[in-house]
C-alpha positions as CSV (number, residue, x, y, z in Angstrom):
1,X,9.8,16.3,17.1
2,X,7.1,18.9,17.4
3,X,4.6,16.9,15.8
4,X,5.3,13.7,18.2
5,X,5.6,16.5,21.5
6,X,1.7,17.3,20.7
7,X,-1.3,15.2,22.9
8,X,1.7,12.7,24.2
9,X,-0.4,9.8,26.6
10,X,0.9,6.7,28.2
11,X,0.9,4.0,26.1
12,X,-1.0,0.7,26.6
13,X,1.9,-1.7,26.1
14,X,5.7,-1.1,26.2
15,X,9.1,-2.3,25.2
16,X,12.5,-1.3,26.0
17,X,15.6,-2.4,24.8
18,X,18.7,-1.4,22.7
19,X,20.1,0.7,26.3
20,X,23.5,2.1,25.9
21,X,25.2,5.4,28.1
22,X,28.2,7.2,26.0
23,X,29.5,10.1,27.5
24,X,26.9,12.5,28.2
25,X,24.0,10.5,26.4
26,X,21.9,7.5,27.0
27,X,20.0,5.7,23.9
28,X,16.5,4.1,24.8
29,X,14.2,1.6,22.6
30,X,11.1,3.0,23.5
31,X,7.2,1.1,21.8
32,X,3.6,1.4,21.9
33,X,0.8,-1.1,21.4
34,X,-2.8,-0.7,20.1
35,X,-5.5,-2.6,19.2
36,X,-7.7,-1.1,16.4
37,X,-10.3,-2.6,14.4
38,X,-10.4,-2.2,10.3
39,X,-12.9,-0.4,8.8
40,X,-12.7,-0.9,5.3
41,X,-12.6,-4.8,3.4
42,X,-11.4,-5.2,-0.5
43,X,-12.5,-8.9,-1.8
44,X,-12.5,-10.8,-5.3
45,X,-14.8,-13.9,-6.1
46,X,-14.3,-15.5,-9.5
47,X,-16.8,-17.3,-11.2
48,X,-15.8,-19.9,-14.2
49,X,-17.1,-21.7,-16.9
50,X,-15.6,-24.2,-19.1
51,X,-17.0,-25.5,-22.9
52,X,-15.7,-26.4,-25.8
53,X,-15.2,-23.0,-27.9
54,X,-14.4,-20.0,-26.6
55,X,-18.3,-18.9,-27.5
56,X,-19.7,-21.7,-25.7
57,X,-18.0,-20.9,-22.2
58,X,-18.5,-17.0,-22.4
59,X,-22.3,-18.4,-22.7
60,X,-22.1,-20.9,-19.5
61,X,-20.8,-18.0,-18.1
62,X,-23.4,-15.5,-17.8
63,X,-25.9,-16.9,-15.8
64,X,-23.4,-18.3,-13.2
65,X,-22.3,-15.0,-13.3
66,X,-25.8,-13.3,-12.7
67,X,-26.4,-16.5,-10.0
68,X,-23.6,-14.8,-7.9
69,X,-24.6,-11.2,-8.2
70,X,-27.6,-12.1,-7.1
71,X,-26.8,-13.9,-4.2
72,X,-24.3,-11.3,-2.8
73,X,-27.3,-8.8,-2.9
74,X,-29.6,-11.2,-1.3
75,X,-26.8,-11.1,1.3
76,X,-26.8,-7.9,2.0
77,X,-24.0,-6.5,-0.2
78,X,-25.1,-2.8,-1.8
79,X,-24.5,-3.0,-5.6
80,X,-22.4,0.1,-5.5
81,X,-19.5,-1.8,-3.6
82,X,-19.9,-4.8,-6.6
83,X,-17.8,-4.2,-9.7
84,X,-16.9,-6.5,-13.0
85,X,-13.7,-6.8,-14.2
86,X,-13.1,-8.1,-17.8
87,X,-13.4,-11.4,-17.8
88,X,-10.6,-13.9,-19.1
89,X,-10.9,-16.1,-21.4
90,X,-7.6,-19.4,-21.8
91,X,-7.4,-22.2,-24.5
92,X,-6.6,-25.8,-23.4
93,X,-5.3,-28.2,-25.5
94,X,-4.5,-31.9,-25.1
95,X,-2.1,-33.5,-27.3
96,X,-1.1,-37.0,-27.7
97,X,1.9,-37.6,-25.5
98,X,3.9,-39.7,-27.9
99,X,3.0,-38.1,-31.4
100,X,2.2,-34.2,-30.5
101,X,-1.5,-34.9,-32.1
102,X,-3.8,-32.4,-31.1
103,X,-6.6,-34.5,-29.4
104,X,-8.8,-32.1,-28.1
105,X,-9.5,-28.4,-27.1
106,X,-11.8,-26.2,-24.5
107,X,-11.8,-23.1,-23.3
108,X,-12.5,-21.7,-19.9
109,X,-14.2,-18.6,-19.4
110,X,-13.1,-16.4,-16.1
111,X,-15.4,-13.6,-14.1
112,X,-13.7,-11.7,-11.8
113,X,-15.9,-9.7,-9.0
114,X,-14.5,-7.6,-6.7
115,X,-16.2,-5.9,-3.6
116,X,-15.0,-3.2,-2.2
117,X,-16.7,-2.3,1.3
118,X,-16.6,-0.3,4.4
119,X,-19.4,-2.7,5.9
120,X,-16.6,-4.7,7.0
121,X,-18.7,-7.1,9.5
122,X,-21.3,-8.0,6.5
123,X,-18.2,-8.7,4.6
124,X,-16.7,-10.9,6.8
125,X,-19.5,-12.9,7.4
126,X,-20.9,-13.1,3.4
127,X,-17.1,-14.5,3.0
128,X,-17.6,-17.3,5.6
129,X,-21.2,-18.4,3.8
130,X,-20.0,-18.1,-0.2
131,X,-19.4,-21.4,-0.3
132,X,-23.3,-22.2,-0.4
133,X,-22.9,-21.3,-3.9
134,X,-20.6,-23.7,-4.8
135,X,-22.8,-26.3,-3.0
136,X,-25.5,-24.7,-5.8
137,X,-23.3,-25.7,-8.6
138,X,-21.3,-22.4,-8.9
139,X,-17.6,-22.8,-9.6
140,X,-15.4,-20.0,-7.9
141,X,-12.2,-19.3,-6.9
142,X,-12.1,-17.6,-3.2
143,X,-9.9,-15.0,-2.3
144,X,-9.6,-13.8,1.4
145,X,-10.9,-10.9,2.1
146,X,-7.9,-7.9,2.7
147,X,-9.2,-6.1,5.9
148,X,-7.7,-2.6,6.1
149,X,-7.7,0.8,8.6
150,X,-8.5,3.7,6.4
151,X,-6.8,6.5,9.0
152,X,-3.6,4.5,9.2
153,X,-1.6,7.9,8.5
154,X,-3.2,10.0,11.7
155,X,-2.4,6.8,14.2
156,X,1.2,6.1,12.8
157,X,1.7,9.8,14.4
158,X,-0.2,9.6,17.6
159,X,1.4,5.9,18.2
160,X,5.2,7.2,17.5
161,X,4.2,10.1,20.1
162,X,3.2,7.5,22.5
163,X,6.4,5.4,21.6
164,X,8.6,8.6,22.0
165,X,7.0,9.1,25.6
166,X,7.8,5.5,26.4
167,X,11.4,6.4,25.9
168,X,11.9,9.5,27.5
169,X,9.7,8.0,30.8
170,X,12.1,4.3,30.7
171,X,15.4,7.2,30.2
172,X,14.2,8.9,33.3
173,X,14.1,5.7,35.3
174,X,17.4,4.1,34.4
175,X,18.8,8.2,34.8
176,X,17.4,8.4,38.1
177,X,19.0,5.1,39.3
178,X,22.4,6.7,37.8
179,X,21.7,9.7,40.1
180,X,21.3,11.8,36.4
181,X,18.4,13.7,35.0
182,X,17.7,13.6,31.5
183,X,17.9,16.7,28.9
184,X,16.4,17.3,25.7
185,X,16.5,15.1,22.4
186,X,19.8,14.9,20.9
187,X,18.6,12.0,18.1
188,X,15.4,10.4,17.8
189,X,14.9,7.3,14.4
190,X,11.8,5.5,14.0
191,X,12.1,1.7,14.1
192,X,9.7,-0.9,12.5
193,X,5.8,-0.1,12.2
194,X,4.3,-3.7,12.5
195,X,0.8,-4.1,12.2
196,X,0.2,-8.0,13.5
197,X,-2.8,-9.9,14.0
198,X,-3.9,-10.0,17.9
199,X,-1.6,-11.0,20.3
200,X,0.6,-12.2,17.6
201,X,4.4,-12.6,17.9
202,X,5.5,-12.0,14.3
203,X,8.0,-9.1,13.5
204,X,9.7,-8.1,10.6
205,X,13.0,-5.8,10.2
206,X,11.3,-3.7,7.7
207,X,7.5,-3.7,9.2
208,X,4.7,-5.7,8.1
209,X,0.8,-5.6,7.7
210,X,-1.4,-8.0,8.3
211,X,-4.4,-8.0,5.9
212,X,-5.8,-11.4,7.3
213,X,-7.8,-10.1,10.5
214,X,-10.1,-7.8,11.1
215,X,-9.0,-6.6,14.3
216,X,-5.4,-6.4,14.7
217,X,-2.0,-4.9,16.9
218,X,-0.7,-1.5,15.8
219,X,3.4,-1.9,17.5
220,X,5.4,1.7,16.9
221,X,8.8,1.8,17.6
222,X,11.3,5.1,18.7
223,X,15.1,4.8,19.1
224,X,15.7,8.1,21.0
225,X,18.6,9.7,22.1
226,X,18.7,12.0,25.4
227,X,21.2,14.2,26.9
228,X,22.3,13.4,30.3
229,X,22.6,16.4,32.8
């Protein structure tokens, strides 16, 4: 509680809820609400090429491969945040249906790239064009980008401080109408920690995070307990 007592502000958007009085305590949902932007993007193309030995579509391979590199550098994308991972080779065979008679075989040769970027506007936009390339004959699989906020750890503290606050100022109020005053802390458990697209509704009992957007809604949530004087 000494950590959450430090640089406490009013929060931006609040919640209350979960309001009970026992005795000489009252119990007080108290939240917070932020809107942060992510400063950090992770994302994985994959480029493929099919033939009919395993030789054949590791060859087909390359210059797709080199066609894609190049094209995320002509985009804007520093080579330092582009990285190979080993690329994946699978055998498909087609039999006959009735008599098991292997008919045919090829093989299909995988390229996985991954970018991994704190230039998350360039990313987002490069994501949105990539499909040019498969207009140029490039065939890729397209993951979504996973937009993330790299000082998560710092804000989770300053936005259960906030949510704490919340509780203790929404405990005054319903205290005050009681003719009480509040005391000090007697228990104090962090709820969920949702982190939501904007303005979204979604909630979860055990938190989520939304990789999707690149802005996004930082909820904190404090169950506090006060003494009632």
């Amino acid at each position: 509680m000494a950590v959450l007592g430090v640089g406490l502000v009013s929060s931006s958007a609040v919640i209350v809820g979960g309001i009970r009085r026992a005795n000489d305590t009252i119990t007080v949902t108290g939240a917070s609400t932020e809107r942060i932007t992510s400063d950090h993007a992770d994302w994985m193309v994959q480029v493929s090429a099919a033939g009919p030995s395993q030789q054949a579509s590791y060859q087909s391979l390359q210059p797709l491969v080199q066609q894609t590199l190049a094209y995320l550098r002509a985009e804007g994308i520093q080579p330092a945040a582009i990285s190979l991972d080993a690329v994946r080779a699978e055998l498909t065979e087609v039999r006959d249906p009735r008599t098991g008679e292997l008919r045919s075989i090829s093989w299909t040769s995988r390229q996985p790239i991954r970018i991994s970027s704190g230039d998350v506007g360039r990313i987002n936009a490069v994501a949105g064009r990539i499909g040019n390339l498969i207009a140029q004959g490039v065939p890729l699989t397209i993951d979504a980008p996973a937009y993330t906020y790299s000082k998560l750890a710092d804000k989770r503290v300053d936005m259960l401080a906030k949510a704490t606050r919340d509780a203790r100022d929404r405990s005054r109020a319903i205290a005050r109408e009681a003719g009480s005053h509040i005391g000090a802390i007697t228990k104090a458990d962090t709820g969920s920690f949702q982190i939501t697209a904007p303005n979204s509704t979604e909630m979860g009992d055990f938190g989520s995070y939304d990789t999707r957007t690149v802005d996004k809604d930082i909820t904190a949530v404090m169950v506090v307990t006060f003494r009632v004087l």
